[in-house]
SESEDREN-334773 format. One record per residue (C-alpha): x, y, z. Coordinates in pm, whole numbers. Layout:
+--------+--------+--------+
|      u |      v |      w |
+--------+--------+--------+
|      X |      Y |      Z |
...
+--------+--------+--------+
This chain:
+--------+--------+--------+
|      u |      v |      w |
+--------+--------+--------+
|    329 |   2662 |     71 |
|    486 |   2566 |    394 |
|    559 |   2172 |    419 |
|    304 |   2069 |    722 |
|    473 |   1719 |    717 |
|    574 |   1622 |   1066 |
|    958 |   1473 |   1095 |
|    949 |   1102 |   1175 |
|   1149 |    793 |   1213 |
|   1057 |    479 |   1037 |
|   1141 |    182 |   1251 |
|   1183 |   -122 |   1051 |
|   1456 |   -356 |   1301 |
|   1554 |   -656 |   1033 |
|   1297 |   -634 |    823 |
|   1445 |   -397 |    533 |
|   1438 |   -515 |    234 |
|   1216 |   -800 |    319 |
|    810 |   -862 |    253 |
|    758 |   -770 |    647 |
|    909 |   -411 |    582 |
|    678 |   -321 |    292 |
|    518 |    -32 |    523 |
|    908 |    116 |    535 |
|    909 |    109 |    233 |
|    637 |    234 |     95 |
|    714 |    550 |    351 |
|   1066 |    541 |    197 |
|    957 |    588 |   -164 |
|    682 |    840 |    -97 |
|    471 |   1008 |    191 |
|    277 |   1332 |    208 |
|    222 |   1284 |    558 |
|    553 |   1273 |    715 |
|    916 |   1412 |    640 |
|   1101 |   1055 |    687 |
|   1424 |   1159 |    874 |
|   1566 |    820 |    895 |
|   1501 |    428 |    881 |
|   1572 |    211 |   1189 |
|   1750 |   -155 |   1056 |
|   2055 |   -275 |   1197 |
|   2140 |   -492 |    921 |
|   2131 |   -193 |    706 |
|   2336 |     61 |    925 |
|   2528 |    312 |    740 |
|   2352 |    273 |    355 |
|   2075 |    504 |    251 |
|   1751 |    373 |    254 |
|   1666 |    482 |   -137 |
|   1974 |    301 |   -262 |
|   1951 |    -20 |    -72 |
|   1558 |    -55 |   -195 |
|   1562 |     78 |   -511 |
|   1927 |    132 |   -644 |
|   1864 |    516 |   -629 |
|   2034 |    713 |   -303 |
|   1724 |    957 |   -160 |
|   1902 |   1083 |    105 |
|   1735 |    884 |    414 |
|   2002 |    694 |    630 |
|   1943 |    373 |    808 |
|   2038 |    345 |   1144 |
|   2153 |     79 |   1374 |
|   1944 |    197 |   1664 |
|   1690 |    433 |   1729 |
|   1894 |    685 |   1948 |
|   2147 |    706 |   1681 |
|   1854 |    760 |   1454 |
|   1720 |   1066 |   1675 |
|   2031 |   1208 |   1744 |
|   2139 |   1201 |   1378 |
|   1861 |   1387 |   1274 |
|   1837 |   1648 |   1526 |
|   2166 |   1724 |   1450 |
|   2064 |   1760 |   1076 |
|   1814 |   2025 |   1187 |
|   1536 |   1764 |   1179 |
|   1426 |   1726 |   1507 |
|   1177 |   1387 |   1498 |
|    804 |   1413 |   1606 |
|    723 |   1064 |   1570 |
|    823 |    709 |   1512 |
|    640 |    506 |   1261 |
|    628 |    135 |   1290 |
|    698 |     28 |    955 |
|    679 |   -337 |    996 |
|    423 |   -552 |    878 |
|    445 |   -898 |   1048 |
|    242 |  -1217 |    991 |
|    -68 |  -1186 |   1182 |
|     51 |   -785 |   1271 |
|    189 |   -829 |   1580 |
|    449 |   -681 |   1807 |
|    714 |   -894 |   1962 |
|    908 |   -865 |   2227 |
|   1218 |   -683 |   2120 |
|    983 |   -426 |   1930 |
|    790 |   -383 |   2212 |
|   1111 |   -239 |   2398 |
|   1213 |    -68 |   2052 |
|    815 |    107 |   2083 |
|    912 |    189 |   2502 |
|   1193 |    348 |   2418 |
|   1036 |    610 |   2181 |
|    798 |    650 |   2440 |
|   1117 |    769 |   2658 |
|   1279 |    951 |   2411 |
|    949 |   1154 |   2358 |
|    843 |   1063 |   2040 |
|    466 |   1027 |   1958 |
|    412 |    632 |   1757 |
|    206 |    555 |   1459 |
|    184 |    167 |   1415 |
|    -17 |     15 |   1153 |
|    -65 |   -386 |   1370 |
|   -322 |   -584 |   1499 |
|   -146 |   -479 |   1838 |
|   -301 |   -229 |   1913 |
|     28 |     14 |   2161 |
|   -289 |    180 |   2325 |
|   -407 |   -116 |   2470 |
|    -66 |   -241 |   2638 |
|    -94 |   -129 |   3008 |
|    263 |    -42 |   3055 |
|    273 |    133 |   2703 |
|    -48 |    385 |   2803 |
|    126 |    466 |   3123 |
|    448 |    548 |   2953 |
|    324 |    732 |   2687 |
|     86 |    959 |   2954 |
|    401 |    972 |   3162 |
|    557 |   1173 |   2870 |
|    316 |   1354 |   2752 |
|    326 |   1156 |   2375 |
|     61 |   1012 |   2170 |
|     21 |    618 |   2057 |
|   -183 |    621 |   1752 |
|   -299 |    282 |   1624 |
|   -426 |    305 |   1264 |
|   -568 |    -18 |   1224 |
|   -807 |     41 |   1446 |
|  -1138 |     34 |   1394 |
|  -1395 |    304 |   1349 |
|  -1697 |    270 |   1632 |
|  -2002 |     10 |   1447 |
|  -2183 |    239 |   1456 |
|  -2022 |    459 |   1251 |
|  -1976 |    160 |    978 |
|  -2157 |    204 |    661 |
|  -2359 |    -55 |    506 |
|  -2355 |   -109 |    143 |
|  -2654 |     96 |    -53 |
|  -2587 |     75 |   -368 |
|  -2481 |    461 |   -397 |
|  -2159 |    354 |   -574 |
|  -2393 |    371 |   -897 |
|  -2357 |    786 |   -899 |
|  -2002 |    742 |   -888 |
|  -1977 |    885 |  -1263 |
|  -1523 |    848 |  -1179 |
|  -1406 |    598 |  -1405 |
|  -1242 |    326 |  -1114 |
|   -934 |     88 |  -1176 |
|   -838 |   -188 |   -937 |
|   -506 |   -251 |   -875 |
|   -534 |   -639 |   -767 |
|   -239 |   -911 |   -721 |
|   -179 |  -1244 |   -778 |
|    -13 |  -1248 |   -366 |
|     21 |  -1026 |    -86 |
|    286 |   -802 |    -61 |
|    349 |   -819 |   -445 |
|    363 |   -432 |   -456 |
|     -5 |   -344 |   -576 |
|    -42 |    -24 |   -317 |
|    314 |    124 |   -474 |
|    185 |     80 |   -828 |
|   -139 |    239 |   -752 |
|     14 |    526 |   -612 |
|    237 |    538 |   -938 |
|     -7 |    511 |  -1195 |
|   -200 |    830 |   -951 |
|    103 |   1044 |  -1042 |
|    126 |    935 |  -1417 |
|   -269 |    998 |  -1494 |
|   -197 |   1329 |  -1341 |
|    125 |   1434 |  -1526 |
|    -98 |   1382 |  -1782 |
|   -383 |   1592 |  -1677 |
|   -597 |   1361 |  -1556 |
|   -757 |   1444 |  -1230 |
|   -723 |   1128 |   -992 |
|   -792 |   1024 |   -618 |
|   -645 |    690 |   -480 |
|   -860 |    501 |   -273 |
|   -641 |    347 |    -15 |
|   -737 |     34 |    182 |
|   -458 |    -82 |    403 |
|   -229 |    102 |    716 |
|     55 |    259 |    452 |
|   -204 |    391 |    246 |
|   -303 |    623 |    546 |
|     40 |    644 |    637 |
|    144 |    781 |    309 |
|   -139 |   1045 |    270 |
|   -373 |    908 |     91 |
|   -706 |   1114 |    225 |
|   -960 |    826 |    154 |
|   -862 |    550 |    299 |
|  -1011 |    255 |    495 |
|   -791 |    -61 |    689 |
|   -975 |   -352 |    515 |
|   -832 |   -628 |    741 |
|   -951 |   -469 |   1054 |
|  -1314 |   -414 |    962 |
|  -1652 |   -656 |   1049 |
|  -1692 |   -871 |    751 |
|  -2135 |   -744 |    709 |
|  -1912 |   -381 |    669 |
|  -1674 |   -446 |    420 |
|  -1883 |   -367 |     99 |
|  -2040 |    -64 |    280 |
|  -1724 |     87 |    378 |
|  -1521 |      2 |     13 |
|  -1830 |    161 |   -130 |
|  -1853 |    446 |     97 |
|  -1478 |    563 |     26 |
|  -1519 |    570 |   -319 |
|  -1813 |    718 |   -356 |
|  -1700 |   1032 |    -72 |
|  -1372 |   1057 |   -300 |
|  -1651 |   1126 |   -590 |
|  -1858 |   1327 |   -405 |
|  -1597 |   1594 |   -264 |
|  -1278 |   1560 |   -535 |
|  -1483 |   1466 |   -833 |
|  -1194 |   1334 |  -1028 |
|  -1181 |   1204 |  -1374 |
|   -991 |    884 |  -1237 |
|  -1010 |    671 |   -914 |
|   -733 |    436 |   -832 |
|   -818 |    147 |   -563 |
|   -591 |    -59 |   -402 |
|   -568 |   -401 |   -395 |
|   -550 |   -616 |    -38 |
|   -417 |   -951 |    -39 |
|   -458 |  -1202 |   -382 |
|   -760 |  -1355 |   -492 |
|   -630 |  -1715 |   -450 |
|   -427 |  -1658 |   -145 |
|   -477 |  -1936 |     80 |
|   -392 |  -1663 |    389 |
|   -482 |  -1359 |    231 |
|   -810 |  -1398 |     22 |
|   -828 |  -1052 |   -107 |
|   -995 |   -846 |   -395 |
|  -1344 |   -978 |   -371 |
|  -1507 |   -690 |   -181 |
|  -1299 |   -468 |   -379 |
|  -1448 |   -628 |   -717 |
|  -1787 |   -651 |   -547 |
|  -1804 |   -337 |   -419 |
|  -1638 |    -22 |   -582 |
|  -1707 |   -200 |   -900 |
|  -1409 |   -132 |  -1104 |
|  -1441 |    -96 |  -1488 |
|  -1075 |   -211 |  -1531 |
|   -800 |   -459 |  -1333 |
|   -423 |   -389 |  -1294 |
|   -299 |   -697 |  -1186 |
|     27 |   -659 |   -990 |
|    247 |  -1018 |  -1065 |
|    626 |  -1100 |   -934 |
|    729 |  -1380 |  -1177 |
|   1003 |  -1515 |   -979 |
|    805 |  -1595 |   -682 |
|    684 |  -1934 |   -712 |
|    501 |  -2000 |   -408 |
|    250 |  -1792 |   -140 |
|    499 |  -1520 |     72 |
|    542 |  -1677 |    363 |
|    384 |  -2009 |    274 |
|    638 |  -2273 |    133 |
|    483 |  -2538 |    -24 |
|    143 |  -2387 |   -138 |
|    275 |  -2272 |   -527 |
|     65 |  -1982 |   -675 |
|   -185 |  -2086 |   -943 |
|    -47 |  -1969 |  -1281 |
|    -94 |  -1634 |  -1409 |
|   -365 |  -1747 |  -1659 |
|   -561 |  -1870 |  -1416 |
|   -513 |  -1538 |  -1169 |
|   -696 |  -1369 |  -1444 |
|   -944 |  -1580 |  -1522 |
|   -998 |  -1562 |  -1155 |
|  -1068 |  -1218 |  -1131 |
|  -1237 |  -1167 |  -1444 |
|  -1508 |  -1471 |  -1395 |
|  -1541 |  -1242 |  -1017 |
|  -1530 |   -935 |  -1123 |
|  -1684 |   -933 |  -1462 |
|  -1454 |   -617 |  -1607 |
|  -1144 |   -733 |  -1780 |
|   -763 |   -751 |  -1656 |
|   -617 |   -480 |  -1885 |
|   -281 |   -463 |  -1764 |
|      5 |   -678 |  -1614 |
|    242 |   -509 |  -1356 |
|    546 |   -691 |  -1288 |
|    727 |   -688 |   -991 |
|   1089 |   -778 |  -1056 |
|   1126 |   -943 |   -682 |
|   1445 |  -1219 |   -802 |
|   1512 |  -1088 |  -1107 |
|   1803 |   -909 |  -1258 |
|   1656 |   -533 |  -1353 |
|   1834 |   -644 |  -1745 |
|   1548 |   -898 |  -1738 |
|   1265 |   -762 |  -1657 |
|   1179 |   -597 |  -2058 |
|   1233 |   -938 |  -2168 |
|    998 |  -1042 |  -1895 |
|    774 |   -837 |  -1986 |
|    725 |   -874 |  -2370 |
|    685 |  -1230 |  -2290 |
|    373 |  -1214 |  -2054 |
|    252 |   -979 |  -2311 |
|    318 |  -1257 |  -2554 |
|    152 |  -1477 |  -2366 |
|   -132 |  -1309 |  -2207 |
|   -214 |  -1064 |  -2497 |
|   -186 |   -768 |  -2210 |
|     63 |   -505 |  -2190 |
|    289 |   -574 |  -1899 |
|    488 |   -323 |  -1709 |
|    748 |   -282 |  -1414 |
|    633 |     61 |  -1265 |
|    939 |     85 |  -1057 |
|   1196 |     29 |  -1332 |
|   1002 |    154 |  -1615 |
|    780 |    462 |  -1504 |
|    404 |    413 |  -1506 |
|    393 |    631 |  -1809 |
|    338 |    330 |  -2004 |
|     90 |    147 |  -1822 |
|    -91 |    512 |  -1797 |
|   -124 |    530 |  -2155 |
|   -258 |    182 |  -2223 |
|   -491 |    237 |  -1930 |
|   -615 |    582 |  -2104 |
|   -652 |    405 |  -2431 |
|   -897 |    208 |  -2305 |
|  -1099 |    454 |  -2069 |
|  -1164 |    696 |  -2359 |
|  -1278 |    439 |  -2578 |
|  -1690 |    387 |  -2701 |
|  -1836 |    146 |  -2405 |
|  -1517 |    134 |  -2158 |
|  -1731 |    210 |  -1898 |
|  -1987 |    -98 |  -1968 |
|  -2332 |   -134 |  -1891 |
|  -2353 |     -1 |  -1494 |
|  -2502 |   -234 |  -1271 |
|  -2367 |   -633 |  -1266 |
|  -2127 |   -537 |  -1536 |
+--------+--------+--------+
């Protein structure tokens, strides 16, 4: 079948590598809606993109600048469509040297995706630029018309899919990446699956139910959770759905999971942890609440059980995560798991264990 994947850049200026480039790099590890032609970082120039995020060359340079980045791959026979903004600032917004970095793929005539709370089509200068050249600024975040919203019903009852929540104990902890991973494990294993995505890379990556939590009215939140998990159901009907995680539950900036809990009313928790990281990202001095507590947390909430730890090895030497691992097993009686070093295979397989047992799917309503 003929790759319908448009060619884009992903502009990520000094943020590679970092908790504000997570959108990069989720479109760096895996999109089905673009053909990433190269990364935008100058403090990255020159490396590829797979090998400075994962250890593992993929074949995407980063670029010092975005007209080396264009030129490079229309020489490569790549031509680019679009530039993606893959950064994910506090608060989501564009500063000034972005903001020229955004003009000047206006000029350059490529259409721009951005996931922020700025929104590119409401900039003045930014709408005449883009009509002037005859390219499109497409703001993800924003959100649908009210009265298109959807109110919670209670329909997520018919939704016969069995659901796992990938939560985390912070933000950008990596919950979205191991959702997406444990998607392709359940279906090398011939398990029909849908993710559920609820943030800007979600969308950006493909995934074809997906809502932007963060930018939604908070009386909507429920209806709209509920709503994309029960259309998923409704159209795919697959064996599995896969929901992803916004925020953490004790985040003092980013209360997330709630809605999630409330709403698509999950019969299983992943909970995404990074060991090393001591304190809220982005928020010195307010330490996260120990793991122990995370999940009694969510299950007091949520009322389905954490079955599964993934570990992010953020600050850790890759020969240390195993050891890592085995010991929060130890600890929390769960089977822990770094998707990215490990596979998902694992985490699959203890998941599956528990969905085809007598009862895993409790007792429906409240459970």
């Amino acid at each position: 079948m003929k790759d319908a994947r448009e060619n884009a850049v992903v502009y990520c200026r000094n943020a590679f590598q970092t908790t504000n480039g997570k959108t990069a790099h989720g479109l760096v590890r895996f999109t089905g809606r673009y053909r990433v032609t190269g990364v935008v970082d100058p403090r990255w120039a020159g490396r590829d993109a797979g090998e400075v995020l994962d250890g593992a060359p993929n074949g995407i340079p980063i670029h010092a600048g975005l007209d080396e980045a264009v030129a490079a791959a229309r020489g490569a026979g790549l031509p680019p469509v679009r530039m993606v903004i893959g950064l994910t600032p506090d608060g989501g917004r564009l500063d000034s040297a972005d903001r020229e970095g955004v003009l000047q793929a206006i000029a350059l005539g490529l259409h721009v995706d951005s996931g922020l709370h700025t929104y590119l089509s409401d900039d003045p200068e930014m709408r005449e630029a883009a009509s002037r050249h005859g390219v499109e600024l497409r703001d993800i975040r924003r959100p649908p018309d009210r009265n298109s919203l959807h109110f919670f019903t209670g329909k997520i009852e018919e939704v016969d899919s069995f659901r796992i929540a990938v939560l985390g104990t912070d933000s950008a902890v990596g919950k979205r990446t191991t959702a997406w991973k444990l998607v392709e494990a359940f279906e090398a294993a011939g398990r029909s699956t849908e993710m559920i995505g609820t943030g800007q890379t979600a969308w950006l990556q493909g995934a074809r139910y997906s809502i932007m939590l963060d930018s939604l009215i908070n009386d909507f939140l429920t209806g709209e959770i509920e709503h994309a998990v029960w259309s998923a159901w409704k159209e795919r009907r697959p064996e599995i759905l896969v929901i992803e995680g916004q925020g953490g539950m004790l985040n003092p900036a980013y209360p997330g999971g709630y809605e999630i809990l409330a709403a698509a009313r999950p019969h299983l928790i992943v909970l995404q942890h990074a060991p090393a990281r001591l304190e809220y990202d982005g928020f010195p001095g307010y330490p996260i609440q120990p793991l122990a507590r995370q999940i009694e947390a969510v299950e007091i909430v949520g009322g389905r059980p954490v079955a599964a730890i993934a570990v992010n090895h953020e600050n850790m030497d890759p020969e240390s995560v195993p050891a890592m691992c085995e010991a929060i097993a130890r600890v929390t009686g769960l089977p822990a798991f770094d998707v990215l070093l490990q596979g998902a295979g694992g985490m699959a397989a203890a998941l599956l264990g528990r969905l085809d047992h007598p009862g895993a799917r409790g007792e429906g309503r409240g459970k």
